[in-house]
C-alpha positions as CSV (number, residue, x, y, z in Angstrom):
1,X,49.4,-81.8,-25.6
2,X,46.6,-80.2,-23.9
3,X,46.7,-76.3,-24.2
4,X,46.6,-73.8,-21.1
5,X,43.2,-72.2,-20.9
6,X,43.1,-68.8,-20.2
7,X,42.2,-68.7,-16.5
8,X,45.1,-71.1,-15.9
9,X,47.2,-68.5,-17.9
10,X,45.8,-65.4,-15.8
11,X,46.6,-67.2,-13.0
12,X,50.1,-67.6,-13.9
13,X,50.1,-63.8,-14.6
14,X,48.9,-63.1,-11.0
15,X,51.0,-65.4,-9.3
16,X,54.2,-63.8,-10.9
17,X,53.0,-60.3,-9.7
18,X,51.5,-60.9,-6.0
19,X,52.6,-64.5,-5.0
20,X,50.8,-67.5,-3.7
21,X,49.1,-66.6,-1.2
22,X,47.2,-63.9,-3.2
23,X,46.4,-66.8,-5.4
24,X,45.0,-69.2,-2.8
25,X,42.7,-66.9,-2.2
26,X,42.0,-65.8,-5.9
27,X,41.3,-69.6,-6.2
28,X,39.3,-70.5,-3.4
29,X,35.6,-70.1,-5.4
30,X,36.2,-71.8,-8.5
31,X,32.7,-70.6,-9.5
32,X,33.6,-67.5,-9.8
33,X,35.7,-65.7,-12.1
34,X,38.5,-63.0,-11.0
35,X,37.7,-59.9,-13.4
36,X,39.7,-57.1,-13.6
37,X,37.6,-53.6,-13.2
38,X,40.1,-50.3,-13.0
39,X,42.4,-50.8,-10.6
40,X,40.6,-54.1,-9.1
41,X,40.7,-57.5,-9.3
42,X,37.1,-58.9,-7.9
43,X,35.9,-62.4,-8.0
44,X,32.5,-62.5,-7.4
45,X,31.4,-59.8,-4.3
46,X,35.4,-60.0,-3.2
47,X,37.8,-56.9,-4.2
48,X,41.0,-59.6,-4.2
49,X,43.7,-57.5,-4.9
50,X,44.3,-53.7,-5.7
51,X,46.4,-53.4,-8.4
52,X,47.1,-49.0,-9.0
53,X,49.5,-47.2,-8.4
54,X,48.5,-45.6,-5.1
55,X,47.7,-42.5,-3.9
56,X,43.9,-41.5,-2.9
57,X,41.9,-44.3,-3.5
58,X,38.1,-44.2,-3.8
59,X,36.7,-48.0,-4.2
60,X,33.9,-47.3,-6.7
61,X,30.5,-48.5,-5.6
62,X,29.3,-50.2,-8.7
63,X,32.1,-52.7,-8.2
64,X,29.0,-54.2,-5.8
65,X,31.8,-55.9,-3.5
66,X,31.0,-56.7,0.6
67,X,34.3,-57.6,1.5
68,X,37.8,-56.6,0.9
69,X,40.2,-59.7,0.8
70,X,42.9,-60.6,2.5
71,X,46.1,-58.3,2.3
72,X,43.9,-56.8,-1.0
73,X,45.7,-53.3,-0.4
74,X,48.8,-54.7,1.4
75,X,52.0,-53.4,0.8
76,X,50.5,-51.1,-1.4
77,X,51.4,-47.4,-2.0
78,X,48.1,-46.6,-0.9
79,X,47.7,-43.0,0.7
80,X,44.2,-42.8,1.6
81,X,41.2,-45.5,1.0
82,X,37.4,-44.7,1.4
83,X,35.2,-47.8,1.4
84,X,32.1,-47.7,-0.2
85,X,28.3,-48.5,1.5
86,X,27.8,-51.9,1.3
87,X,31.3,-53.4,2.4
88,X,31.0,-56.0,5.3
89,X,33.9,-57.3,6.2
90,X,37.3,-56.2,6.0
91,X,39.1,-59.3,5.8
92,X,42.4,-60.1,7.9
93,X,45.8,-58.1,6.9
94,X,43.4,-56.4,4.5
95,X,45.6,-53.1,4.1
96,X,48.8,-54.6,6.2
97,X,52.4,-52.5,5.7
98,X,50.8,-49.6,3.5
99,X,53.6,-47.3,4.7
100,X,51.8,-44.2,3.4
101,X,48.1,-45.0,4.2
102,X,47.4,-41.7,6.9
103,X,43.6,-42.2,6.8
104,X,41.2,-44.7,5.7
105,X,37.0,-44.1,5.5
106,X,34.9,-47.2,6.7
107,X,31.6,-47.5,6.2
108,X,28.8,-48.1,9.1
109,X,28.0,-51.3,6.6
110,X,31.2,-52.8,8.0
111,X,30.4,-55.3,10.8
112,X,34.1,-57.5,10.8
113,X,37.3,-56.5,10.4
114,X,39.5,-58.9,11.0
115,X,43.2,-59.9,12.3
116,X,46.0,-57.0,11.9
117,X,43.8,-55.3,9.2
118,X,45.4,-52.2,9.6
119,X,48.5,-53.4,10.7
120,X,52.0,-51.8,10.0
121,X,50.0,-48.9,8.3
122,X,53.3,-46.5,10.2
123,X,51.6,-43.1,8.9
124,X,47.8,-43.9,9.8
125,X,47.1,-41.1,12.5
126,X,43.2,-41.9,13.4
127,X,40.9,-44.2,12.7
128,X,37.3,-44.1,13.3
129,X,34.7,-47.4,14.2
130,X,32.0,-47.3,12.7
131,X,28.5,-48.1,14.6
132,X,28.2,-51.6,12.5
133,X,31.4,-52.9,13.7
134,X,30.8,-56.5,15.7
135,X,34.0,-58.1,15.3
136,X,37.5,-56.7,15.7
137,X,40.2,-59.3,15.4
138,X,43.5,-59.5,17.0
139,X,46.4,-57.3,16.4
140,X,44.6,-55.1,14.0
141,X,46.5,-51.6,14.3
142,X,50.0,-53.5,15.5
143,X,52.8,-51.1,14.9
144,X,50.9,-48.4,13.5
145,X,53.2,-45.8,15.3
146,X,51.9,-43.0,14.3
147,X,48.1,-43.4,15.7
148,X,47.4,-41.2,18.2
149,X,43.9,-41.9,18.3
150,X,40.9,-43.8,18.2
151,X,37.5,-43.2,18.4
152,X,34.1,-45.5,18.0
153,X,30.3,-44.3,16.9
154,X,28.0,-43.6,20.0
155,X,25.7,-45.9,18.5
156,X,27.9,-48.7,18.4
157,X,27.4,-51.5,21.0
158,X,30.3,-54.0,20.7
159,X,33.3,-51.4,21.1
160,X,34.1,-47.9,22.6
161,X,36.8,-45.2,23.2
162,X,38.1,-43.3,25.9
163,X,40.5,-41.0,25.4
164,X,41.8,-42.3,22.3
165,X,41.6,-46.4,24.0
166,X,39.6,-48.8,22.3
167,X,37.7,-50.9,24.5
168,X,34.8,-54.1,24.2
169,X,31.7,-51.8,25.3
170,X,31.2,-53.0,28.5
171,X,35.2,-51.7,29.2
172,X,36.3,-55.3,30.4
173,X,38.6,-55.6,27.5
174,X,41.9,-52.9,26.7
175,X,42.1,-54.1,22.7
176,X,44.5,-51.0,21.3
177,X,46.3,-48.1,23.7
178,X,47.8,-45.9,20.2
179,X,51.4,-46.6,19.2
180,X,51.6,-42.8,18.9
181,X,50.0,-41.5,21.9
182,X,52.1,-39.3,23.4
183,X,50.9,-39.6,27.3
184,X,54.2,-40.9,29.3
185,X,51.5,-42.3,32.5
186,X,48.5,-44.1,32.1
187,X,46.0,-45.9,34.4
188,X,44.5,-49.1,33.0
189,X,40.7,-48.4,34.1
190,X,39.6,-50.4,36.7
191,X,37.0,-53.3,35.7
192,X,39.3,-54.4,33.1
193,X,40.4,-57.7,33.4
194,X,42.1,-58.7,30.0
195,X,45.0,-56.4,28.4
196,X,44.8,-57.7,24.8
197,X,47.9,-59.0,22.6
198,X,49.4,-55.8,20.7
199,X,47.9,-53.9,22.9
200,X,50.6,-51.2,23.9
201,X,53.2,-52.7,21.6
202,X,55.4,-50.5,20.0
203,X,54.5,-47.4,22.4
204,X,57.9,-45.7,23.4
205,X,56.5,-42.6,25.0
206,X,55.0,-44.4,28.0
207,X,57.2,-44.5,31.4
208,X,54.3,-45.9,33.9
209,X,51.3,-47.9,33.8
210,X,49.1,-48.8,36.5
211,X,47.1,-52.0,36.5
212,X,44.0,-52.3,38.5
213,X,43.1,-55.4,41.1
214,X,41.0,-57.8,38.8
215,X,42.8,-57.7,36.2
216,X,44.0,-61.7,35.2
217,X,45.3,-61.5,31.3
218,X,48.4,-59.7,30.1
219,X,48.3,-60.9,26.3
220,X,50.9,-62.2,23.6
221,X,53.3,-59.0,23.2
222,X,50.9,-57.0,24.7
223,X,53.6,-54.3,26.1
224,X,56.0,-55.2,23.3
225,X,59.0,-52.9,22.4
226,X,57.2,-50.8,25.0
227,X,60.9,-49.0,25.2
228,X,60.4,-46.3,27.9
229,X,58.8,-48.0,30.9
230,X,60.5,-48.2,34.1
231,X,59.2,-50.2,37.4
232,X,56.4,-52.7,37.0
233,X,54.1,-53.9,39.3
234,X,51.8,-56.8,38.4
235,X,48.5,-56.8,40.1
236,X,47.7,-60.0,42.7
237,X,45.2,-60.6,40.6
238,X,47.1,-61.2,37.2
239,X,47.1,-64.7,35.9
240,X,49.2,-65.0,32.8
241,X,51.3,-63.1,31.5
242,X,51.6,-64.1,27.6
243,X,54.5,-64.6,25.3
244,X,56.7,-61.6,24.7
245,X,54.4,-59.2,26.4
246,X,56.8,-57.1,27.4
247,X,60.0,-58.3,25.4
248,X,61.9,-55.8,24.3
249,X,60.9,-53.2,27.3
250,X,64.9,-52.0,27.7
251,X,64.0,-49.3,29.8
252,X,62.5,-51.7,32.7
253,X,64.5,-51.8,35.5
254,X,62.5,-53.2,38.6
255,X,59.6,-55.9,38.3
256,X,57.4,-57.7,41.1
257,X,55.5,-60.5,40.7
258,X,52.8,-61.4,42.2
259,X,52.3,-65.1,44.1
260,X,49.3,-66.1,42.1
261,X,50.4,-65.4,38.9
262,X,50.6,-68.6,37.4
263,X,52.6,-68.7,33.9
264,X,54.9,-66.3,32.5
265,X,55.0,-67.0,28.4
266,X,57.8,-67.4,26.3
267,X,60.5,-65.0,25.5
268,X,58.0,-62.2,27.8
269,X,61.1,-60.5,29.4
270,X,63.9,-61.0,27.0
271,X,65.8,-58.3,25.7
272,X,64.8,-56.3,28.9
273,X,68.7,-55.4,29.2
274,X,67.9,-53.1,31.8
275,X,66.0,-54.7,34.4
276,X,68.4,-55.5,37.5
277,X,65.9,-56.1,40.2
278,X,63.0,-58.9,39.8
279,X,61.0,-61.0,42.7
280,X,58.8,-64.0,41.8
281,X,58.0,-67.2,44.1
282,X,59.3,-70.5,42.8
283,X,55.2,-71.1,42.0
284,X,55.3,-69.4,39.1
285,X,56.2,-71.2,35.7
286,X,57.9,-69.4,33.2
287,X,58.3,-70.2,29.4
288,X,61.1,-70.9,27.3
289,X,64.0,-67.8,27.4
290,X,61.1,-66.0,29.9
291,X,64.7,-63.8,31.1
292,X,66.8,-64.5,28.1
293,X,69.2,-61.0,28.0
294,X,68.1,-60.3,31.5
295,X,71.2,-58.7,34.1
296,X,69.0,-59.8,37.0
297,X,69.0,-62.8,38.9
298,X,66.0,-64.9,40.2
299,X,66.2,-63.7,43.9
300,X,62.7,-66.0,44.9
301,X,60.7,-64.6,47.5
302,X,58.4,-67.0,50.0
């Protein structure tokens, strides 16, 4: 009988402790070993998987890593990260559902970080983007509930901030209103046209928002579990409305619809238990359970 070899056996060893998805990704370059340094595992320029016991973290520098894998710190006990000079990319659910993470320190080497990075981190409270920052993927500080504020590097020309908003630098694009910010009105700037998915979710404090004429995209649960809003007015403008944008949103009680709004996704209004008054035109589709939970009828208008 052919015996084990030792990287088959370490992979065992890891697979018992983080699972196998960690592993999929330990495994994806064969040609390089995973090695443990400290509180590391790194396989080639890749810090895989952090494997202390939480706290302050510093990465160390002569670990000579660019990237930080996928869910590498996640559901960790984590408390505070720096990442060293050097680090490129910040790979997708990279510190996901760290529960005690309440700052983190990224680099200006950092040009991609990528889906829900930052995700479920419920005691982050700030985060700054640094000027290196191209690519920020989808979702990437979803139900961080604490995070009152955001703010992006003067230099940087993908992204900016105002008041606390992140926003694609030419301000067409609403990518993360804060969880925690405590404002209970706010007024989408005008010359956006796309409300990204996440974007508000998970906001209670808001009661109002105000869309502006041009805007056409309300994203995948862009407003979801949005708890505290009360009438909404969707622009004329407004195309699509995604899935669950605003399921969840029991404190809605009045919504109009605009005629050209042409598809309203799945599940976007269901468990808004509160909303008695809504008026559409029979040209507008609407996904599976669109009103699932909903007291109001479907009163069309011409």
């Amino acid at each position: 009988m052919k015996k084990a070899g030792f990287s088959a056996l370490f992979l065992g060893f890891c697979f018992m402790l983080f699972g196998q998805e960690v592993i999929t990704d330990f495994a994806a370059d064969k040609g390089s070993p995973i090695v443990q340094k400290g509180d590391f595992l790194v396989q080639g320029s890749v810090l895989v998987k952090y494997i202390g016991a939480g706290g302050a973290v510093v990465i160390p520098t002569d670990l000579e890593i660019t990237e930080i894998g996928p869910n590498a710190f996640g559901n960790t006990s984590v408390q505070s990260a720096v990442i060293p000079q050097g680090v490129a990319k910040i790979a997708g659910y990279a510190f996901t559902n760290c529960p005690q993470l309440t700052a983190v320190t990224i680099p200006d080497s950092v040009t991609d970080m990528g889906d829900g990075a930052f995700s479920k981190c419920a005691q982050l409270r700030s985060v700054n983007i640094p000027l290196g920052v191209a690519a920020i993927g989808e979702s990437i500080f979803s139900d961080c509930t604490a995070l009152s504020n955001i703010t992006v590097d003067s230099y940087n020309r993908f992204y900016t901030a105002i008041d606390g908003v992140l926003f694609t630098y030419d301000r067409t694009v609403l990518i993360t209103y804060p969880a925690g910010k405590t404002d209970a009105q706010y007024a989408v700037p005008k010359g956006v046209t796309e409300i990204k998915q996440n974007a508000f979710s998970s906001n209670v404090n808001l009661i109002e928002v105000e869309f502006p004429e041009g805007l056409t995209i309300i994203g995948d649960r862009a407003f979801y579990n949005c708890k505290g809003l009360g009438a909404l007015t969707i622009p004329s403008s407004v195309a699509s409305i995604g899935d669950r944008a605003f399921n969840r949103c029991s404190g809605l009680t009045a919504l109009t619809i605009p005629a050209g709004l042409k598809r309203i996704g799945s599940s976007a209004f269901d468990g808004c238990t509160n909303l008695v008054t809504i008026q559409l035109t029979r040209t507008t589709e609407y996904g599976a359970n669109a009103f699932r939970n909903v007291p109001a009828q479907l009163p069309y208008i011409q």
